[in-house]
Structures are given as C-alpha cells and as structure tokens.
N, C-alpha and C positions, 0 to 999 in steps of 0.2 A: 741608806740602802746599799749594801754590798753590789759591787758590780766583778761580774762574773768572767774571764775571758775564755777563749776556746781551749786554754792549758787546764783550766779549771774544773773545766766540765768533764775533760778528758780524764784527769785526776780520779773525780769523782763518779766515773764510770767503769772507770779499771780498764779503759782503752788508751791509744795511742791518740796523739793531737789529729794523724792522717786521718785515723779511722774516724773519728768525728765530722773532719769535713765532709771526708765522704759519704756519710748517714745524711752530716745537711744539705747535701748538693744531690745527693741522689744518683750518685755515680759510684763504681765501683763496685767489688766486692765485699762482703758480711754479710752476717747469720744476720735472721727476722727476729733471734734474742737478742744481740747485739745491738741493732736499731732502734728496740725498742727498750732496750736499758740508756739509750744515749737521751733517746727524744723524752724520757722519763726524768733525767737529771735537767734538762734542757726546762721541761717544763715548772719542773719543783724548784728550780734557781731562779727563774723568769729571763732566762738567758737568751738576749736579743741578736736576734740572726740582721747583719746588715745585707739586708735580701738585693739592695743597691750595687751594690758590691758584688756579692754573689753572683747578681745578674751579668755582669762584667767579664769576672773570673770564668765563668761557666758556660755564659752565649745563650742563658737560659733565662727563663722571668717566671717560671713554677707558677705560671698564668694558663689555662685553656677556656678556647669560646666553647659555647655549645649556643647551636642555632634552635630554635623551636620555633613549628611552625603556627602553635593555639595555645599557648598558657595559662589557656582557660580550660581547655583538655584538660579533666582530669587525667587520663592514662599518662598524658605527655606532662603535666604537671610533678603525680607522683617520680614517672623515671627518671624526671631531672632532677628534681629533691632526691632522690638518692644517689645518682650519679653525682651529684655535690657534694654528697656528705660524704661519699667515701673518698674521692678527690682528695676533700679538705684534711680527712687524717692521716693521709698521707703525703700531705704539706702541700694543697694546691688550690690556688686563688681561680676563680670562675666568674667568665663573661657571661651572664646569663641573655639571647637576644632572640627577644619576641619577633617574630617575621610578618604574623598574622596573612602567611601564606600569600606573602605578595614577593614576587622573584625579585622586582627591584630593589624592597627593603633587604630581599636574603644577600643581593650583591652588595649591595652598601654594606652591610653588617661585615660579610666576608673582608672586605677592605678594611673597614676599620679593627677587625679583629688582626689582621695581617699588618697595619702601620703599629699595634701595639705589641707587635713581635711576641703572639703566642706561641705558646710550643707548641699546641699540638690545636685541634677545632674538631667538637663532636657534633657532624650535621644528622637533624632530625629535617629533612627537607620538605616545604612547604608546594613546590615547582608546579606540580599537578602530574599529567598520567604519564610525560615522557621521564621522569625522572632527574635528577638532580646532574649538574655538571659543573664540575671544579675548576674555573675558569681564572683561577690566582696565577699573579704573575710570581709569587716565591712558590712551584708547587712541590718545594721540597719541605713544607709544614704538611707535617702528618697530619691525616685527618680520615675520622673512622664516621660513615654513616648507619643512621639508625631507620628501623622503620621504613623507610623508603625508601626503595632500590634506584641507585644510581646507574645511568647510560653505561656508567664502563665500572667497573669492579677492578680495571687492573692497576689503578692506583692507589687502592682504599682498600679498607674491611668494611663488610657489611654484612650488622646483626641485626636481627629481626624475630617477631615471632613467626609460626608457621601458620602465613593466613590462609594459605590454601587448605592446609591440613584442616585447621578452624572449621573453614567454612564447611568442607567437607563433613565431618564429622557433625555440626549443626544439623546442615540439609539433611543427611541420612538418618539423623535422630525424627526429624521430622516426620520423614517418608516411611520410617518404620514403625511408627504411631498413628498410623490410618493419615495424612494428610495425601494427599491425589492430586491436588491443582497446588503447586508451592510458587510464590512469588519472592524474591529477591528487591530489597529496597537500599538505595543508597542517597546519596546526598554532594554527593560530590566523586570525581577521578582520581585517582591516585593509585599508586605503583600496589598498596596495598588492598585498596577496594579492589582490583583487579586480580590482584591474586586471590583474594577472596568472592568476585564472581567467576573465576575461574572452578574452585573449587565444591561453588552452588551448582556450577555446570555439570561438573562429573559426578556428580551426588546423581543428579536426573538420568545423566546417560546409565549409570551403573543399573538404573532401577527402569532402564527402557521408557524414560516421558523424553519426550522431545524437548529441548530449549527454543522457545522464541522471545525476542524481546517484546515484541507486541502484547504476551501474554503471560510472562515470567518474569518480568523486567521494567522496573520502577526509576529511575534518577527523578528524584523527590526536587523539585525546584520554590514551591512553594506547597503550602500542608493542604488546600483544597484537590490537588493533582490526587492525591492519595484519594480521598475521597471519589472524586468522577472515575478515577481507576475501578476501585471497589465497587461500583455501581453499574460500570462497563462490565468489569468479570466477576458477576455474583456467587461463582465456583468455588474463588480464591478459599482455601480451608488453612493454609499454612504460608507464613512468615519469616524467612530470615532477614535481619534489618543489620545492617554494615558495620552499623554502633549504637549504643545501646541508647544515644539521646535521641536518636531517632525512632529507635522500639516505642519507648518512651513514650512520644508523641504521637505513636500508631496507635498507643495500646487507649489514649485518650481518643481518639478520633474513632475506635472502635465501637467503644461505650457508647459515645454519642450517636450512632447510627444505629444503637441496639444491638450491638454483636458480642454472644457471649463469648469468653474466652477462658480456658480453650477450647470451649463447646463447639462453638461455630468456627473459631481462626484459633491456631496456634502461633505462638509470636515465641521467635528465639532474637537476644541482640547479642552485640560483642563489645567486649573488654570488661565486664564482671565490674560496674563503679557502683561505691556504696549505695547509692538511693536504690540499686534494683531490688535489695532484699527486703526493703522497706515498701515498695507501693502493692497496691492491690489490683490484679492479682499480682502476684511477687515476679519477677521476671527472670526466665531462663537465658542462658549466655554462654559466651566462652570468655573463657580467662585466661588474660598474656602473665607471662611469669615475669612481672617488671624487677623484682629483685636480681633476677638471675639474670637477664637483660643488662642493667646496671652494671653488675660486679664483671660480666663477660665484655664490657664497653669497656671499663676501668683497666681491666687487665690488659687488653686488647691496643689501648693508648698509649700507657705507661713504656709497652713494647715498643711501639712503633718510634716515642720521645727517644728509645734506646736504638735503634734504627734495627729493632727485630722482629716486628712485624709482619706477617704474612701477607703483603699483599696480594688482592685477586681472591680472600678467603668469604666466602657465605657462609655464616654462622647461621643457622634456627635452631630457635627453643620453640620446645612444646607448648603447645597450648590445654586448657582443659575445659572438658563440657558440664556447666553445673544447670542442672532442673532445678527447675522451680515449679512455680505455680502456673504460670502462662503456655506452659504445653503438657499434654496428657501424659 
C-alpha cells in the first residue's frame, strides 16, 4: 500500500505543502474550493492526519463536548445528531454527554470535558428554571448554549428557538378557534417552559382573559393531577401542552374520561416529533427548525474555536404552527 506524505497530497491538489496544512489544521486562509479539493485527495489517497501531532503543533485536539440534557428527547436527540454530523465533515470528533438533567452529572461532565482539552463545549442545559452557569476553571474554552438560556450571556452565544413567539402563536390559534377557558400544561421548569408560559400569558392578556394559576396553569407532576384538574374546571375547552409527550398523554387521559376532541378540548403540543402525525386524533404543534439550529450552533463554534465570536449574542429561529386534527 502506497503511503502518502503531506508533499504528495499537496502535489496532487495543485496546492502548496502550507496550504495543506492549513486546510488540515483549520487555520488560516483558502477558498471552500480549495478545502475541498485538498480534503478530496486526502480522502481518495487514505492520507492519515497524525491528529497526535497536530494536537501538539496547533493547541488543538478537533474535539468538542456537547452536553444534553434527555437523549431520549427526540427534539434534543435529532439536533445533536445533526450538530454531529456536520461537525464531523468538517473534521470534528464529539463528546456526546447525557446529563439526564442532573447539575451534578452536568458538572462532572463539564470537568471531564475540560481535563480532555476540548476546543470548544455545546451546552444544551439540563439546570432547571434559573439557567445554566459556567462555572470552569479554563473559562477561556469557548462554549455556545443551546435551548436554555444561561444566567449571563456575556460569555457565551445563545441559540434557541423562539418559545415565546411558539407559544404565543399556539395559544392565539386556540383562542381564535372558539376556545374561552385555555389551560397551559407542563412538566417541568426550565428557561424554555418559561419562555413558553410567558408567551401563553400574553396570548390571554391580548384577548382580555385574565391568567391565573389556579385556573390556567397545570405543572403536571403525576398524570392523575390532570385528571382531578379536569374535573375541578369542567370549562377547561382548550390545551397548550409544553411538549408534545405530554399532549400525548393528555390526549389519552381525554378519551378515557369521554372527552371528544376537538369537540369538547382542543389540544396543541410543541416540537412537531414524528408519532404526532400518526395518532388519532393527529396532533397540532409547533415546530423548532432543528436544522437551522444545528448549522447556526456550528457556525457559531467554529468562530468562537477562531476567537471570533460574538459573545453576549441571542440568536432565535422561527418557530412554525402546524394543524392538525386535535384542534378545530
């Protein structure tokens, strides 16, 4: 088997030996044709990068963590699987670390991400309602949060989608569809539930109903609460549920107490995950743009690895409202 060295590739690219390295290290200047005529011969030769080496030469290890805090989350599922894949084509190995929403595991994780000298850590934070805080003692590794908004911004980017807007746009769908008594369900605290009963809130004030939690407001701690609720306020006509596993299990607990839907209750959930289009009735939602989440994380890191990042910057994407069968 031919073995190949960096004169060779460079040969066979019609580039300079510099300009090679610098495609494999990820520094410097060249065209995105350039790059990708080099990482082309790279590939078609089997030309092995001493990444050992590299790491040495550069200060770098083309290593990032990305924290998560449900990996059973589909939403948080998919946007790490593409936040990886586009990573990896662009030459980059990934920590992938399960938190299951416990701050000790996120600290630990943080640490071991930080003794493996990554470049950079995408936090999806699991903290709860006061938000995530960066608490490394190197806090000059970049690190961009997703989804849940962190205490302070001014060291970090954070992208997200726009749950306010979300919810907003939900609840008014609702209220503009004959519902009159609309309840808000959730499951748990977090920077985003919040944002998102924030904007169930101003859905009501726009349309002059008063918010109370007594009569609008559900934290779902076990699935019988839903029930004695329902039974408490027999009014209840309309649904926004925080996430769509929860719709889910509303729209089950409906049926069994006889409640047609969306005759009797209209039910909207959030994050648009395959099974909604599939049950009966089929479930209306809002949908986060995880692609465009991803690719705006990626960009977003790669910059900061170059120390050109915007810190202090809130990024939101759009969200979108899809009907279904579960509201009129």
């Amino acid at each position: 088997m031919t073995q190949y060295s960096i004169k060779d590739i460079a040969k066979l690219s019609g580039v300079s030996t510099a300009t090679v390295s610098r495609v494999i290290n990820n520094k410097g200047k060249y065209s995105e044709a350039t790059r990708e005529k080099v990482l082309k011969v790279i590939k078609k030769t089997g030309y092995i990068i001493d990444e050992s080496a590299q790491s040495l030469r550069t200060n770098m290890t083309k290593t990032i963590g990305i924290l998560v805090p449900d990996i059973k989350n589909h939403f948080f599922a998919d946007l790490v699987q593409k936040i990886e894949e586009i990573l990896f084509k662009k030459g980059y190995s990934t920590f992938i670390c399960n938190t299951d929403r416990n701050s000790t595991k996120e600290k630990t994780y943080l640490k071991r991400l930080e003794n493996k000298k990554v470049d950079a850590i995408i936090v999806i934070s699991g903290s709860g309602k006061d938000g995530f805080k960066f608490e490394s003692s190197l806090k000059q590794i970049p690190f961009v949060c997703i989804d849940r908004e962190p205490q302070s911004i001014n060291d970090t980017i954070f992208i997200s989608s726009n749950h306010y807007q979300g919810a907003l746009d939900a609840t008014t769908y609702l209220l503009n569809h004959g519902v009159k008594h609309p309840l808000i369900v959730s499951n748990r605290i977090s920077t985003s539930s919040n944002s998102r009963l924030t904007g169930f809130k101003e859905a009501l004030r726009k349309n002059n109903i008063k918010f109370t939690k007594a009569n609008n407001y559900l934290l779902l701690k076990k699935e019988t609460d839903f029930i004695s609720f329902i039974k408490k306020h027999p009014n209840i006509d309309g649904i926004f549920a925080t996430d769509d596993n929860i719709a889910i299990k509303l729209l089950v607990k409906l049926k069994e107490i006889k409640k047609k839907i969306p005759d009797d209750i209209q039910v909207i959930g959030f994050d648009n995950i395959p099974i909604d289009q599939y049950i009966i009735p089929s479930l209306s939602t809002v949908a986060q743009n995880s692609d465009r989440i991803a690719k705006i994380t990626v960009r977003n890191v790669l910059s900061s690895i170059k120390g050109q990042g915007e810190k202090g910057s809130k990024i939101l994407i759009p969200t979108k409202l899809i009907i279904r069968k579960s509201t009129k």
